[in-house]
N, CA, C and O atoms as a GROMACS GRO file, in nm:
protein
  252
    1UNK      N    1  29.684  18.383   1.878
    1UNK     CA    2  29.714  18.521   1.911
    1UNK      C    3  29.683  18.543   2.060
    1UNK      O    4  29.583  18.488   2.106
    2UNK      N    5  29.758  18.618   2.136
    2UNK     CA    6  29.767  18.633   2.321
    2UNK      C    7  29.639  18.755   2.291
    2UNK      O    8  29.610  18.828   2.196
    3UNK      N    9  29.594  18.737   2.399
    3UNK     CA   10  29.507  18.805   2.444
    3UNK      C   11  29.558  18.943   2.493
    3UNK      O   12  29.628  18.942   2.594
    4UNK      N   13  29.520  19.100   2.412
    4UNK     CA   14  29.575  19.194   2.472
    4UNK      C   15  29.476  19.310   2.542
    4UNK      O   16  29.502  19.431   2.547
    5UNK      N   17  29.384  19.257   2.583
    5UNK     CA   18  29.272  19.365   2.632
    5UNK      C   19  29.226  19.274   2.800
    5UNK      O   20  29.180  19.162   2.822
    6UNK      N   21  29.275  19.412   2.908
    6UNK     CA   22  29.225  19.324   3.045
    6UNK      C   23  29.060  19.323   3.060
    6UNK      O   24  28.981  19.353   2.970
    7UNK      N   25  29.028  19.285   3.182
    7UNK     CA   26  28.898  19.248   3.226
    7UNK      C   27  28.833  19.450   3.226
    7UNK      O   28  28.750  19.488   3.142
    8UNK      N   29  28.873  19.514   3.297
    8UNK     CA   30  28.839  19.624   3.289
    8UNK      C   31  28.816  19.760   3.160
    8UNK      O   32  28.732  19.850   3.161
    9UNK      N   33  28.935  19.731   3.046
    9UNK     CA   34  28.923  19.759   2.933
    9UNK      C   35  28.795  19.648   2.829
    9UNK      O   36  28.737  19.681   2.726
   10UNK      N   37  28.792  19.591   2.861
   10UNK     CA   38  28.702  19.474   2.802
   10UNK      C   39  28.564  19.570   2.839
   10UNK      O   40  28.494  19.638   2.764
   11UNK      N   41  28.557  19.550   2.961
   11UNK     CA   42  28.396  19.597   2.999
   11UNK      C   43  28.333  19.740   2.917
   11UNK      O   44  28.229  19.780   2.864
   12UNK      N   45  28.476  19.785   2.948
   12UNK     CA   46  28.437  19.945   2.859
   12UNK      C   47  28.404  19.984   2.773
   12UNK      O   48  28.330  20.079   2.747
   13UNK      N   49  28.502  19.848   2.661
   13UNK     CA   50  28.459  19.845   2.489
   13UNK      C   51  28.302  19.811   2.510
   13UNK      O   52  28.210  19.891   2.492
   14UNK      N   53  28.288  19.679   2.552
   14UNK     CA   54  28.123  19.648   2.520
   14UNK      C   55  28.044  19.741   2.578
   14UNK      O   56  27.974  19.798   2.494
   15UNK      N   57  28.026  19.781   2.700
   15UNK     CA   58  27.925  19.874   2.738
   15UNK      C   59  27.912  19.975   2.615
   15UNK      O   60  27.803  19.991   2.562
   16UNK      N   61  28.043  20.052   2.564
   16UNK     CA   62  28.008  20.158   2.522
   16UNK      C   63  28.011  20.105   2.338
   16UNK      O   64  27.982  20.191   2.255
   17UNK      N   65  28.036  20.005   2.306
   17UNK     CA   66  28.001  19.998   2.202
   17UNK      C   67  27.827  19.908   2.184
   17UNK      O   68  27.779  19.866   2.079
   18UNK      N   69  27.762  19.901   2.327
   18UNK     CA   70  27.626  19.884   2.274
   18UNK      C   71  27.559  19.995   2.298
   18UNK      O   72  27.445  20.000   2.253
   19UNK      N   73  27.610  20.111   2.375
   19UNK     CA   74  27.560  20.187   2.364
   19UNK      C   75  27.587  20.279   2.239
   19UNK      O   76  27.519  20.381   2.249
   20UNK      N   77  27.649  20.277   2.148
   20UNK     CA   78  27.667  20.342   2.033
   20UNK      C   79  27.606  20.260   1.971
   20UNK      O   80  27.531  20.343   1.918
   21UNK      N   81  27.572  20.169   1.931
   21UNK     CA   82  27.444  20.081   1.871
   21UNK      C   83  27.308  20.101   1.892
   21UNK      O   84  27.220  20.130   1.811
   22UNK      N   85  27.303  20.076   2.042
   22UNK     CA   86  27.165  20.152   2.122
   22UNK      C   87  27.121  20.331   1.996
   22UNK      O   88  27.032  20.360   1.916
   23UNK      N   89  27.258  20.408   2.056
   23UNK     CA   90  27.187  20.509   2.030
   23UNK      C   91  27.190  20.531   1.852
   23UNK      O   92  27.155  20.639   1.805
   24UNK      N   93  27.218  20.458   1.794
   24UNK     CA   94  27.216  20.473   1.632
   24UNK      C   95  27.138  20.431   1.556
   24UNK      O   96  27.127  20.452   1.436
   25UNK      N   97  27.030  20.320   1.678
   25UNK     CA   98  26.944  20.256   1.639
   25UNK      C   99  26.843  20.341   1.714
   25UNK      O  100  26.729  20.328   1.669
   26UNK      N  101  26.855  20.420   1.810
   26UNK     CA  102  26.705  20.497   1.881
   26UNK      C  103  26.714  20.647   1.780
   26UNK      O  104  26.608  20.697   1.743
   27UNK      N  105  26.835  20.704   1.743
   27UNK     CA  106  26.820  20.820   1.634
   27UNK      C  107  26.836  20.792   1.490
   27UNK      O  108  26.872  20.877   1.408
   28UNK      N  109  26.798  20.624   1.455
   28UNK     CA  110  26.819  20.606   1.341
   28UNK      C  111  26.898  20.660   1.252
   28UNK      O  112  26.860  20.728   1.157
   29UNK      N  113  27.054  20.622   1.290
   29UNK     CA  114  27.178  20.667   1.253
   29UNK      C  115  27.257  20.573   1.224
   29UNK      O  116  27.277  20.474   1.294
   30UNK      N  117  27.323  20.606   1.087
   30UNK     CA  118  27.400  20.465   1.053
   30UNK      C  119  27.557  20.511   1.149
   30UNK      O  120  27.646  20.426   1.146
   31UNK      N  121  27.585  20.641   1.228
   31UNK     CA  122  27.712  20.634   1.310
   31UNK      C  123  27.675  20.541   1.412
   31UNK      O  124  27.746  20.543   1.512
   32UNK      N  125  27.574  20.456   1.408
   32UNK     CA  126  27.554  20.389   1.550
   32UNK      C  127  27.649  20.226   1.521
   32UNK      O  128  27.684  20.141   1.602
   33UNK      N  129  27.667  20.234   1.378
   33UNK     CA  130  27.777  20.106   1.339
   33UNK      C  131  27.908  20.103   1.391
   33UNK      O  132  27.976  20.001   1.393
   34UNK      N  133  27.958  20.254   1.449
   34UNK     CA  134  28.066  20.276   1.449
   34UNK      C  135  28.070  20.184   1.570
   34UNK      O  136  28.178  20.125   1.579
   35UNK      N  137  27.997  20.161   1.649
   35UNK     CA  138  28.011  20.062   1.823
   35UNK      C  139  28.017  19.918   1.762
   35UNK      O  140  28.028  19.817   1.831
   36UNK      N  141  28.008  19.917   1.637
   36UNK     CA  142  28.045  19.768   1.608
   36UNK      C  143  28.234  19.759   1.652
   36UNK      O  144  28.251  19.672   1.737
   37UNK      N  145  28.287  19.789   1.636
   37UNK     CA  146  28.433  19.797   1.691
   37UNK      C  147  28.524  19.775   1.795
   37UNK      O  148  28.624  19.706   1.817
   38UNK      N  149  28.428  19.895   1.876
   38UNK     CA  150  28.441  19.831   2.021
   38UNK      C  151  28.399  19.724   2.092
   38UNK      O  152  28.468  19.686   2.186
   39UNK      N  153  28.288  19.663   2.059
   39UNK     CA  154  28.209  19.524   2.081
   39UNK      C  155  28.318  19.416   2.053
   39UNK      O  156  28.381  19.356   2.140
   40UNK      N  157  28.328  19.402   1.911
   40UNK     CA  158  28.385  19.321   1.860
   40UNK      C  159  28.477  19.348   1.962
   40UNK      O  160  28.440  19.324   2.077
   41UNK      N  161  28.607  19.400   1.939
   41UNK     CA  162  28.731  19.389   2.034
   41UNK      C  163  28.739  19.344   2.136
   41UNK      O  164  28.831  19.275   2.182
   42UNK      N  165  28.587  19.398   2.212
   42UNK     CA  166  28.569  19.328   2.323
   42UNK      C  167  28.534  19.193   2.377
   42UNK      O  168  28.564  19.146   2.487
   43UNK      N  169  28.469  19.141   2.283
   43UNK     CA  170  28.413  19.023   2.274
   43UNK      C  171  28.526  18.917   2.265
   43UNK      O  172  28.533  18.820   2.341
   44UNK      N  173  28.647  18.957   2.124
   44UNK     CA  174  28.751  18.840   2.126
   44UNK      C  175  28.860  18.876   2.220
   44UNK      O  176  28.915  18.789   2.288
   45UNK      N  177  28.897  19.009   2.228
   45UNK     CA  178  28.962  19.046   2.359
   45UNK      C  179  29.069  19.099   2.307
   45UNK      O  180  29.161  19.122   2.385
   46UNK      N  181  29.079  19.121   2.209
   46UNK     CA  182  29.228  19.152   2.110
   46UNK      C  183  29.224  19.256   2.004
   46UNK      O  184  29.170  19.251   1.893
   47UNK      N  185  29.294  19.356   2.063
   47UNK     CA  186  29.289  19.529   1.973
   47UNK      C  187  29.338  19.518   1.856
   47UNK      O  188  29.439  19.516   1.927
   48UNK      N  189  29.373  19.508   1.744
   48UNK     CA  190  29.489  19.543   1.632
   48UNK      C  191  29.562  19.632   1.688
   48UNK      O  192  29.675  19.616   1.735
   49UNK      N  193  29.464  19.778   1.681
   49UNK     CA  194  29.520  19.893   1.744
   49UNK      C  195  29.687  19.881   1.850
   49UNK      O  196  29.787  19.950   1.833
   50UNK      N  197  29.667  19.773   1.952
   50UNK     CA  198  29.786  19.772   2.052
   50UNK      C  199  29.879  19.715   1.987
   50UNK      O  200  29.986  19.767   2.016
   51UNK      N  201  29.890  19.611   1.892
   51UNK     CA  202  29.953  19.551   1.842
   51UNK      C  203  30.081  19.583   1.806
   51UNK      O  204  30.182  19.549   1.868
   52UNK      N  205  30.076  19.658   1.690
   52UNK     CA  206  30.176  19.737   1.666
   52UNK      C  207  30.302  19.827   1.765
   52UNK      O  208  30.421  19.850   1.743
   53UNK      N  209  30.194  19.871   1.905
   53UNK     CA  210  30.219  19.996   1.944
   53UNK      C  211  30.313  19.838   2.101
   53UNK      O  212  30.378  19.860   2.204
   54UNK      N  213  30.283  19.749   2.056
   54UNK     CA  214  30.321  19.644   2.178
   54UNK      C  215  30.248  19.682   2.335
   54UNK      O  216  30.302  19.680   2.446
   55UNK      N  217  30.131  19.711   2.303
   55UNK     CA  218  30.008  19.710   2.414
   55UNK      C  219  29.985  19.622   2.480
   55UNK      O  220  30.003  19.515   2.421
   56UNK      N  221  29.944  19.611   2.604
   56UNK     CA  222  29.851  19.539   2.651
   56UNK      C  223  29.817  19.559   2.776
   56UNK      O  224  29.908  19.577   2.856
   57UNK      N  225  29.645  19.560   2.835
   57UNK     CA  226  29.611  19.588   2.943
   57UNK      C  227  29.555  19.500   3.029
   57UNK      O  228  29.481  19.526   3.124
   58UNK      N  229  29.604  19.369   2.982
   58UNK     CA  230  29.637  19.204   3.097
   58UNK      C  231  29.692  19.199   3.130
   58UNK      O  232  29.803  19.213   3.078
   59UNK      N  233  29.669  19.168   3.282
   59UNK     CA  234  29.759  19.172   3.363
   59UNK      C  235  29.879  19.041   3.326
   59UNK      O  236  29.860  18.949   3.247
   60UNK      N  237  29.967  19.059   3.386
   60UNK     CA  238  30.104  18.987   3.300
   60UNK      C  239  30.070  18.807   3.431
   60UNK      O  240  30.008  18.807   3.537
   61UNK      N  241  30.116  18.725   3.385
   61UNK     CA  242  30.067  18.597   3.450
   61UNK      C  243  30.213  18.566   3.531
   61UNK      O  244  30.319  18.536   3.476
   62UNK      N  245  30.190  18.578   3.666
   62UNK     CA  246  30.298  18.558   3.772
   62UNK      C  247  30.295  18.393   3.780
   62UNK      O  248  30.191  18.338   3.817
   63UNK      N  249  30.361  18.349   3.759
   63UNK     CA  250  30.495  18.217   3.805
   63UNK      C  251  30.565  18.170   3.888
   63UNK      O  252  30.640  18.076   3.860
   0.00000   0.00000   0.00000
């Protein structure tokens, strides 16, 4: 599967999905699972979400 998440969308998911972890774990909140999502995505680099919609925020590879 191509990779559909760039370097800059990447950073965004993880930052803000450890910080929704961070804070679900400092107000002892199970919504703090919800940053499991964005992590993940970020980590393998590939939305479902765009998929469908024929997304992608990599830059395209010049030739």
């Amino acid at each position: 599967m191509k990779h559909n998440i760039g370097s800059l969308d990447r950073i965004v998911r993880i930052v803000l999905g450890l910080a929704a972890l961070g804070l679900g774990f400092y107000f002892k909140s199970w919504w703090g699972l919800a940053g499991l999502l964005p992590l993940l995505t970020g980590l393998v680099r590939i939305c479902p979400a765009y998929l469908p919609l024929g997304l992608s925020t990599c830059p395209r590879n010049k030739r």
